[in-house]
C-alpha angles and dihedrals in degrees: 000000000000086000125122121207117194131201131219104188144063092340122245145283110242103196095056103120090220095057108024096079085048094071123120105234124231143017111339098047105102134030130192111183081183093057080219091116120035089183126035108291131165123183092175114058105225096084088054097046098059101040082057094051083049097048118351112132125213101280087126090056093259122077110242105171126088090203113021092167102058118083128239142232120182133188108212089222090172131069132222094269086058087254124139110189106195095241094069090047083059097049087048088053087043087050096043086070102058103010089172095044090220109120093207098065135076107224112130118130118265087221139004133209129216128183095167127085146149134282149250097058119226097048131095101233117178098174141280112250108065097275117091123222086213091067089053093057090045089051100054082045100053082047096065089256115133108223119212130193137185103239083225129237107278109110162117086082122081120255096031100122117129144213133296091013085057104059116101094247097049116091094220119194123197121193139260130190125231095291105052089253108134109242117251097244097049105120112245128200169149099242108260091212101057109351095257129140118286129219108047094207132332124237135191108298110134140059132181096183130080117293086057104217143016112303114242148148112293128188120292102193096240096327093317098123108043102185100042118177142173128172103225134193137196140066091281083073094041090062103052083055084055090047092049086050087062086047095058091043102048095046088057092046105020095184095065115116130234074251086053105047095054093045100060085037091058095031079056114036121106108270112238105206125266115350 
C-alpha cells in the first residue's frame, strides 16, 4: 500500500479485474507518446501481463500479483505495429519523472518495470541518436525511482546480457523455474557494460509442469472476457516479480532508496550456487 508501480511495454488492459481497481486515479496514470490511446489500452498482452504479475489481484480464484495493494501508471513505449523508436522510449523515461506535468506535485512512480531491451546481446548499447539511454536510467535513479530490467532470453551461453538490463545503474532480474533451477533462456553475464555480475537477482519465469508458464492477466476484449488468462515464460515476466518485491518493501519501510531496494533484494535473496 501507498506504493506506485509504473510500466514501460504494450500498455494495459483496463477491464481486467485484476488491474482496473489498481489505477491510479486521476491526471498523471497513462502515457501514449503515439496519441493513438487517450485511456490505457494493450492490443498486445504482454503489458498487461506483467502489470498483472506486479499488481493483479485473485478474481480468477489464484492470487497473481506480488503487490495488489500498490497502484499502477503505465507509458504505452510501443506502437500498434509492435515498434518502439527510441525516441518514444525517451519521451516515456522523460514522462516517468512528472506524470502529471504539474511541478508542483509529487507524482512520479516509486518503481518502474521494464521487460523490453536491445540486441544483439553481449554489447553495451546506450542508443543512436545522441541521447543515451544510460543517462535515462541515472536520471530516474537519482530521482528516487527503482529501475527494473528483464535480464532477456539469450542463455544459456555466457555474455549474453542486454541493454538496458546490463548498465551499471539498471537492477536486472533473469528467470527460474519452480524449482529454483535457472531456465535455460535467461541471459548470463558478465555485464557487458562493466563486467559485473549479471544478472542482479533471478525471479519466477519458467516453468517445466502443467500448466506450462507463470499464470497472469491476458486480454478481454473490452471487458468481454472477464477471467482472462495466459501462462507466460521468459525473463520479461521475472522482472515484474522483482519489481512487485520492491513494492512490498518499500510499502513496509517507505524511506528506502532505489540503492537501498536492490541491495536488501540481492543481501537476501537464496544463493544459487557459483556465478
Amino acid at each position: 500500500q501507498g506504493v506506485v508501480v509504473a510500466s514501460m511495454d504494450t500498455g494495459v488492459d483496463p477491464d481486467h479485474p485484476d488491474i482496473t481497481s489498481r489505477l491510479r486515479p486521476g491526471a498523471g496514470s497513462w502515457f501514449d507518446p503515439y496519441g493513438e490511446h487517450d485511456e490505457p489500452y494493450d492490443a498486445d498482452g504482454h503489458g498487461t501481463a506483467t502489470m498483472s504479475l506486479m499488481v493483479g489481484g485473485d478474481s480468477g480464484g489464484t492470487a497473481i500479483g506480488m503487490a495488489p495493494g500498490a497502484q499502477w501508471i503505465a507509458a504505452k513505449i510501443f506502437n500498434a505495429s509492435g515498434e518502439a523508436p527510441e525516441s518514444e522510449i525517451h519521451a516515456g523515461f522523460q514522462w516517468l519523472l512528472d506524470p502529471d506535468d504539474n511541478p508542483d506535485t509529487d507524482d512520479p512512480p516509486d518503481i518502474v518495470n521494464n521487460s523490453w531491451g536491445f540486441e544483439p546481446p553481449g554489447t553495451c548499447y546506450e542508443g543512436s541518436s545522441g541521447i543515451s539511454f544510460r543517462t535515462d536510467v541515472q536520471v530516474l535513479r537519482q530521482a528516487g525511482i527503482a529501475v527494473v530490467f528483464s535480464a532477456g532470453n539469450y542463455g544459456p551461453s555466457g555474455f549474453s546480457s542486454v541493454s538496458p538490463a546490463n548498465y551499471p545503474e539498471s537492477f536486472a532480474v533473469g528467470a527460474v523455474d519452480e524449482t529454483n533451477d535457472v531456465a535455460f533462456f535467461s541471459s548470463r553475464g558478465p555485464s557487458a557494460c562493466d563486467g559485473a555480475v549479471f544478472p542482479d537477482v533471478t525471479a519466477p519465469g519458467d516453468r517445466f509442469s502443467v500448466p506450462f508458464g507463470i499464470k497472469a492477466a491476458d486480454l478481454t476484449l473490452g471487458g468481454i472476457i472477464a477471467n482472462a488468462y495466459q501462462y507466460v515464460t521468459g525473463t520479461s515476466f521475472a522482472a515484474p516479480h522483482g519489481a512487485g518485491a520492491m513494492a512490498l518493501l518499500l510499502s513496509a519501510y517507505p524511506q528506502l532508496t532505489p540503492y537501498q531496494l536492490e541491495t536488501a533484494l540481492k543481501i537476501s535473496a537464496l544463493d544459487l550456487g557459483d556465478a
